[in-house]
N, C-alpha and C positions, 0 to 999 in steps of 0.2 A: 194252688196246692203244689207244693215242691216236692220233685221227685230225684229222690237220690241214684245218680248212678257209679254203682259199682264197675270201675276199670282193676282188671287183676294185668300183673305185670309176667308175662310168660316167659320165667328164666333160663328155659331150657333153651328154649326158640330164640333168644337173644344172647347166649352163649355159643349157641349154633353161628350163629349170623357173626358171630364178632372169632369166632373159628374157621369161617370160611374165606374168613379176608387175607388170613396165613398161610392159606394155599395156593400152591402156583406162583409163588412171587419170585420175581426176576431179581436176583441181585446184580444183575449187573445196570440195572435203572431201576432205583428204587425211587424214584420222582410218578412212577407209571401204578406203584403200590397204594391201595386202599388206605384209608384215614387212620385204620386202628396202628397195623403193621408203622405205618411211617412215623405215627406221633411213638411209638412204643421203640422207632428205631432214634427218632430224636432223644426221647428221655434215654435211653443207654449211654448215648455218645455224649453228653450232658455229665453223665455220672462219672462214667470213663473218665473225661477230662477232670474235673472234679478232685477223683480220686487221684491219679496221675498229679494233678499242680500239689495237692497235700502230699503224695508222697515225698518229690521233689523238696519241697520246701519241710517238712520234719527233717530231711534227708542232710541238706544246709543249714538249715538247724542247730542239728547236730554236732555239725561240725565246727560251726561257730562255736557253739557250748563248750567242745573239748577242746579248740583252740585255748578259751577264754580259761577256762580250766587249768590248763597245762599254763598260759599266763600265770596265774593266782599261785600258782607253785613258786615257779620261778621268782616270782614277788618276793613270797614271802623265805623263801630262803635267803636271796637277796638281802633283805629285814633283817633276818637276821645276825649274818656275816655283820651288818652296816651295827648293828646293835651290840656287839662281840665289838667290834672294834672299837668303838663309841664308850665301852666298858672299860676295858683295857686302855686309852687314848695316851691315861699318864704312864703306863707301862713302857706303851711301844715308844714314847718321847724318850724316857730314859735308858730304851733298851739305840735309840739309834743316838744317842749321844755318844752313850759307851765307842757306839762302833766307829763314831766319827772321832772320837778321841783316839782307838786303838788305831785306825786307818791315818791320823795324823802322824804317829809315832810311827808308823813304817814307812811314810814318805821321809820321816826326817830323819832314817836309817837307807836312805838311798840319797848316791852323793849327784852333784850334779856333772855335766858335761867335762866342766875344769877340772873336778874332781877325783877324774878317773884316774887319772895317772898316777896321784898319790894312792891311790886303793890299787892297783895294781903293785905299785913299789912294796905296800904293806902285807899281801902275800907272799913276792919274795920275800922278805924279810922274817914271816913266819917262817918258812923252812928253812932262812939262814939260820935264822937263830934258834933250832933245833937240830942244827950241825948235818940238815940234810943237803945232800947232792943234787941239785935241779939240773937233770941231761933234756929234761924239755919242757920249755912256758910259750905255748904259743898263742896269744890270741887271734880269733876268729871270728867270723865276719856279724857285724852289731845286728840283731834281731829287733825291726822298732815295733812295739806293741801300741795298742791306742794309748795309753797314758804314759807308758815304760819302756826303756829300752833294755835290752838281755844281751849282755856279750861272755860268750863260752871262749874257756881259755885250755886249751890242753896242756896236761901235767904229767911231769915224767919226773918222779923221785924217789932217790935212793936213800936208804942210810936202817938204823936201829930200827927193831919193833916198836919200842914205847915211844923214840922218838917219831915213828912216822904219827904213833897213835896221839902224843902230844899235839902234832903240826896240824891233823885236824881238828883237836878243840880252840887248835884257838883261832881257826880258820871261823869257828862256828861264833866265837866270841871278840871276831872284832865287829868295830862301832857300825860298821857298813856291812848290808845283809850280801853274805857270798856262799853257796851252797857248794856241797861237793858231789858229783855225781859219777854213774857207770863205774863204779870203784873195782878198780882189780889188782889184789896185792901176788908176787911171785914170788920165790926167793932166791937169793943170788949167791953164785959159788964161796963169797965171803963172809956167808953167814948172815950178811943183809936181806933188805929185802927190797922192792921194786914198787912202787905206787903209780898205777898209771890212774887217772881220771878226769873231769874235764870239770873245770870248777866256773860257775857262773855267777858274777858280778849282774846288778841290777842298777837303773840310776834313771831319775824321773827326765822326763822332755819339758824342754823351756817352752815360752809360749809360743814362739815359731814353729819350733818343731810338731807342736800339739794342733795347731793348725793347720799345717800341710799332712800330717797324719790324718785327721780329717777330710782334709778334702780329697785327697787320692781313697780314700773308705768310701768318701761320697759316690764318687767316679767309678770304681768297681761294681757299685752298686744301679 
């Protein structure tokens, strides 16, 4: 004959029991602490870490993402600069022809080295033959640019209004580029007038010159 025995589980008395193991515990050796306390301090530090490596790592994440992000912009603006361009290609072709044609036509309006002297003779010559007085042409000292050279000449001329106003157009219309500048006109007790300003002559570098211009650019550098 089988006899059934009823076991009842006493939860109070084992609530007790699993409350008293949390009392008194040392933390400063918790190796000396009860079963429940130590497994319940393992599981914490387990979760702690846990949580902590996830925060970390969403954290880098993150910033990977918006690195990557901030990438994909860049890209794509990038795109489409290259796309504009790519658009336009036969534009910009014949927009840099033009300029290489116009940029031709003022090197061939600058004289060369031998040349200079005739362009200087051709300035006098303009205010001779506009009946003005030169009381001073002085040229001064050659300025070398990377591809050009610049020589300022100081100018001291007298004579009529319309004559001086003539001697600068045609200062402006000869063959070789010569600008007039710091212009200062006065007038003079004969009814004349006085033109002081310093006219500058331009004239390309041979190809010695354009390489030691270079290298002394290199050298500074």
């Amino acid at each position: 004959m089988a006899t059934g025995i009823n076991k009842s589980i006493d939860f109070a008395a084992l609530q007790e029991q699993i409350a008293a193991q949390f009392r008194d515990l040392d933390p400063k050796d918790p190796s000396l602490w009860p079963a429940a306390p130590r497994y319940a301090l393992f599981v914490f530090a387990a979760v702690l870490v846990v949580v902590l490596l996830w925060f970390f790592w969403l954290t880098s994440s993150q910033e990977a993402l918006q690195a990557e992000q901030e990438k994909e912009v860049k890209l794509r603006e990038d795109y489409k600069t290259k796309l504009t361009k790519a658009v336009n290609l036969d534009v910009l072709k014949k927009q840099r022809e033009q300029v290489q044609q116009y940029v031709t036509q003022l090197e061939k309006q600058l004289p060369s080295k031998a040349e200079m002297d005739a362009l200087l003779s051709d300035i006098n010559q303009a205010g001779l033959g506009r009946s003005l007085q030169f009381e001073l042409f002085r040229p001064g000292q050659i300025a070398v640019k990377e591809y050009y050279a610049e020589l300022p000449i100081t100018l001291r001329i007298s004579g009529r209004y319309h004559d001086v106003g003539s001697f600068a157009s045609d200062i402006a219309n000869l063959s070789r580029i010569v600008t007039l500048n710091n212009l200062s006109l006065s007038p003079r007790g004969d009814g004349n007038l006085t033109l002081d300003a310093t006219a500058k002559t331009f004239r390309y570098l041979d190809s010695d010159e354009v390489q030691a211009q270079r290298k002394a650019t290199g050298a500074k550098k």
